[in-house]
N, C-alpha and C positions, 0 to 999 in steps of 0.2 A: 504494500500500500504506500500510495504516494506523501511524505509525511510534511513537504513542506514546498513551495512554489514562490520563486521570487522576480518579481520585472521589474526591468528597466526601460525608458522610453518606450512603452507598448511590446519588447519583449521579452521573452523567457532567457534569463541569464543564467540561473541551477538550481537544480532541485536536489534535494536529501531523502534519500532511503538505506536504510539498513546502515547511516551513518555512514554514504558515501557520498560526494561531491560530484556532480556532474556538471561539465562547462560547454553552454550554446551558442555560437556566434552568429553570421550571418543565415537566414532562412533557416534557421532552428536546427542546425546543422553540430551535430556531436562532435567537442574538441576533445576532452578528455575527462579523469576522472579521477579523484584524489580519494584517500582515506581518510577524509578529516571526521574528525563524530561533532556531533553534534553539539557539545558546549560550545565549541570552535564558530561554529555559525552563528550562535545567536544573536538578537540584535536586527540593527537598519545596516545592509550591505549597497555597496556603488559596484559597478561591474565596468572595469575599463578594459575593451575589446581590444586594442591593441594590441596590450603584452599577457591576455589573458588573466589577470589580477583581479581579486575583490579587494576593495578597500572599504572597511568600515567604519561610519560615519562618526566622528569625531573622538578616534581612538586613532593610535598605533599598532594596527592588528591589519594584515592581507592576509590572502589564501591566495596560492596561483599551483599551477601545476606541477610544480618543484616542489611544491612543502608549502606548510604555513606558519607564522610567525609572529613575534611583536616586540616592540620595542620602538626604536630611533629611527625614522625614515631619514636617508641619503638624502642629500642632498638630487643625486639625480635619478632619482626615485620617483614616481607620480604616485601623489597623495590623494587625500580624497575631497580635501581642497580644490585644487589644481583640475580635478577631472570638473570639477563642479562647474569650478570656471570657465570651462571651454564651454559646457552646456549651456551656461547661460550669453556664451559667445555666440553660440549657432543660434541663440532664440533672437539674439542683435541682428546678426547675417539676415534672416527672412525679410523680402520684402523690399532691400537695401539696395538704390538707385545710384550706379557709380555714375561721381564726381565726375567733370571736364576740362579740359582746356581747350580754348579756341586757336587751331590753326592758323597762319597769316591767309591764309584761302576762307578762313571761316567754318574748315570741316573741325566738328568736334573730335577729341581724343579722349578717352579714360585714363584717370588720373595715374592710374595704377597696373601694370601688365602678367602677363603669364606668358612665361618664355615654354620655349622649347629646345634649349640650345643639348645636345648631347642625349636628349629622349629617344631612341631609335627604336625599344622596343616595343612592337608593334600593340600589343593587350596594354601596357602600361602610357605608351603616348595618348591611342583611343581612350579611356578611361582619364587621363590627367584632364584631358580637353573637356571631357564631360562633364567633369568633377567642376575643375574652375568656374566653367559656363555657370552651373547649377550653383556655385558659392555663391557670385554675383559680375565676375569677370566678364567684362566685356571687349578688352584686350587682348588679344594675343600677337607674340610677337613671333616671327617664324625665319627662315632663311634656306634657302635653295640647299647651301651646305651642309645645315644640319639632315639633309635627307630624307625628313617627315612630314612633309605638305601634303602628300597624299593623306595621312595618315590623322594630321587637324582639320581637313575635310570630312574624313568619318565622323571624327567627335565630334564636329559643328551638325554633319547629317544628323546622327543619332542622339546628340542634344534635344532636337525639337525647335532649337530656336531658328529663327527668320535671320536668315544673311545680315540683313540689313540694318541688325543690333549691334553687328559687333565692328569692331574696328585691328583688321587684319595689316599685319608689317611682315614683309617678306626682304628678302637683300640679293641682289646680282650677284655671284662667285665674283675672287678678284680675277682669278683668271679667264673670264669673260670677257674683259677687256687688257691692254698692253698698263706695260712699268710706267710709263713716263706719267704722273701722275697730272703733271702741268697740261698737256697734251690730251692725253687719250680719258681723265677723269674728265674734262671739258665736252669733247664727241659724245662718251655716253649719258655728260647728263643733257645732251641737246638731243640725244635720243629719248630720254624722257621727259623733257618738255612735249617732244612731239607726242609721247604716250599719254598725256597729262591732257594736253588740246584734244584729243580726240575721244577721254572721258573713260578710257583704260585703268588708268589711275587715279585717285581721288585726290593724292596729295604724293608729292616725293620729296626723297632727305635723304641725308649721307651718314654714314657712319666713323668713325675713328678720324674725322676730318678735324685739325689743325687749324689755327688760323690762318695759316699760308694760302691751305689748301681750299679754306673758305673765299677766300678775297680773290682766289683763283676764279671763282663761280658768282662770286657776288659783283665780280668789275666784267666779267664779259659774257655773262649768260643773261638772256632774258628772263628767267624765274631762278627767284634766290631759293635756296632750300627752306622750305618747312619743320625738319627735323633735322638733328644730328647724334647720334648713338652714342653714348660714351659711357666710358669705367668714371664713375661717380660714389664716394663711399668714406667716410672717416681717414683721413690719411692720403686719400688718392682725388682732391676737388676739382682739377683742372679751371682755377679759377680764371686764368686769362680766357682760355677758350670759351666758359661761359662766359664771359662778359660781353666777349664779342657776339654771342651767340642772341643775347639778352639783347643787346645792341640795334643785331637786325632780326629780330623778331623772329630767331630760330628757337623752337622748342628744345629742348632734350631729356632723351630715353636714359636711362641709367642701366646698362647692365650690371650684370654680378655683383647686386649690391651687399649680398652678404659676404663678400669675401675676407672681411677681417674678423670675422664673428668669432670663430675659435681664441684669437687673441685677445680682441676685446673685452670678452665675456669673465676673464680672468682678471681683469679691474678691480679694484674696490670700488674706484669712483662710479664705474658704469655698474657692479653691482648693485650700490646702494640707488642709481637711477632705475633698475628693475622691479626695486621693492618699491620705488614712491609710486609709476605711474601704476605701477602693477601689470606688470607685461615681459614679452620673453625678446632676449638680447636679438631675435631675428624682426619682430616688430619695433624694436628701437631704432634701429637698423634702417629698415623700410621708412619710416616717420620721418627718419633723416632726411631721408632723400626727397622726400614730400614737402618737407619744409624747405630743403633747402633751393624748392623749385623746378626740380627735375623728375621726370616720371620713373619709377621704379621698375624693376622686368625682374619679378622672381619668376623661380620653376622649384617643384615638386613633384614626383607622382603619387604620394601620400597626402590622401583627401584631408588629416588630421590637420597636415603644414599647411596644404590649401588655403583649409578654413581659418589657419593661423595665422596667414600670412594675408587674408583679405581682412583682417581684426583690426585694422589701422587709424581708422576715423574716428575714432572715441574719446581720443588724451592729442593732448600738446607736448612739445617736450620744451619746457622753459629756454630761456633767454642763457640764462647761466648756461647749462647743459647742453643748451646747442652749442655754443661759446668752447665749449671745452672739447665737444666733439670734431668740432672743425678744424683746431689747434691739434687734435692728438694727431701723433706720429709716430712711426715703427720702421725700422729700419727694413724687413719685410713688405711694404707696402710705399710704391714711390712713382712718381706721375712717368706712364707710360710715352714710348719715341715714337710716334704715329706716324713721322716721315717715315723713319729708318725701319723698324721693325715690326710696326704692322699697318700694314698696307690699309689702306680710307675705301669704302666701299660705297657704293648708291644705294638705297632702300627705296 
């Protein structure tokens, strides 16, 4: 006989018989099955599907399928705090109409992106794309190179959503076109002006472009760029380029903006900014980049970061704390040669 039944969000997380544990995850589907008896369970339980763990609710006690336990939860341990929190993040998420900026053309952008850079597996790209859509992303950012456009096609099919929500970034290979960056970066963005007049494209930008390589397009082309791509992040600002950018009324994307994260996050100073706004060192992160004016381009194919990573609109990061984040610097993190070493692309 079945002795006890417990849900979470509408469902079945474990039941106990004969003083044994059984653990359900998606579609009520059998993970496994501990010895735990019964005094072990009593109580209000959380059920956090990811690592398989119960946490219970306002103690120091899990059950997961290793054993079960109590005492001092780790620091990188998920509590039952913590799960709680994200719960009542997804109940924020519903409903939630991403922010804009207006193009020099006037097409709107979302404030905020979902890359795809290094995604190639095919169940995990479909599914990322889904997933984002459904957070509230209406972003993505894509690229010939990374070799998944077929594949963010799916996820946009099997979304549901209408094209015409989202706002897609794609990039030319460099080797599409020649080296001389003076030269042959000028031909092909007069090939996309032509693609621009004719309603192919909504809007087009460059990526990894310099001020050089700006001024190159900005004194002899007919349409200045809209966008410009760039490594954006604590340590890494390229603040002459945006100024210029700011200047003539170029947006910019931020890629890889979590890339100092593992450093950072070992701060005190940046520690004790995670406990004020209440938020995780990849949302501080992202906020950064928000504030500091530029569009952000996270990726994940874990719906959990997804969700964590569109949690951004809710806190400010003060004046001080910006202040300090723009100042920090690491000898691992240092403003990239865009002539020299990586070559400026068209988007």
């Amino acid at each position: 006989m079945m002795e006890k039944e417990t849900y979470a969000n509408g469902q079945k997380v474990y039941e106990l018989q004969d003083g044994k544990l059984t653990y359900f995850f998606k579609d009520g589907k059998v993970k496994s099955k501990g010895p735990f008896e019964k005094d072990q369970m009593e109580g209000e339980w959380t059920f956090y599907r990811a690592t398989g763990q119960l946490w219970q609710v306002g103690n120091f006690k899990m059950a997961s399928n290793t054993g079960a336990g109590s005492g001092t939860i780790r620091k990188t341990s998920w509590s039952t705090t913590k799960y709680l929190k994200r719960e009542k993040s997804k109940n924020r998420l519903k409903g939630r109409t991403m922010d804009t900026y207006t193009l020099s053309n006037g097409v709107k952008m979302p404030v905020l992106g979902y890359g795809m850079w290094r995604n190639k597996n095919p169940k995990e790209a479909v599914q990322g794309v889904i997933d984002a859509i459904s957070v509230g992303f209406r972003h993505i950012d894509g690229a010939a190179a990374y070799q998944n456009e077929e594949l963010v096609g799916q996820g946009i099919k099997e979304s549901g959503i209408a094209r015409e929500e989202l706002f897609l970034t794609s990039k030319l290979k460099n080797d599409a076109h020649g080296d001389d960056w003076q030269t042959d970066n000028l031909e092909t963005w007069q090939a996309f002006e032509e693609l621009y007049d004719e309603g192919v494209l909504k809007a087009i930008g460059v990526s990894n472009f310099s001020v050089e390589h700006l001024e190159n397009l900005v004194n002899h082309a007919r349409i200045k760029p809209m966008v410009n791509q760039l490594l954006v992040h604590p340590g890494v600002l390229q603040t002459e380029t945006r100024d210029y950018c700011t200047k003539h009324g170029i947006l910019i994307q931020a890629y890889s903006p979590l890339k100092p994260l593992s450093v950072l996050k070992e701060e005190a100073r940046v520690q004790k900014m995670l406990e004020k706004y209440d938020k995780s060192i990849a949302q501080l992160l992202l906020r950064f980049d928000l504030q500091v004016g530029v569009v952000p381009l996270t990726k994940s194919v874990h719906r959990e970061r997804i969700e964590e990573n569109f949690d951004i609109f809710d806190f400010e990061i003060d004046d001080e704390d910006m202040q300090y984040l723009k100042e920090w610097s690491h000898p691992e993190f240092t403003e990239p040669d865009n002539k020299n070493e990586r070559p400026p692309q068209v988007s």
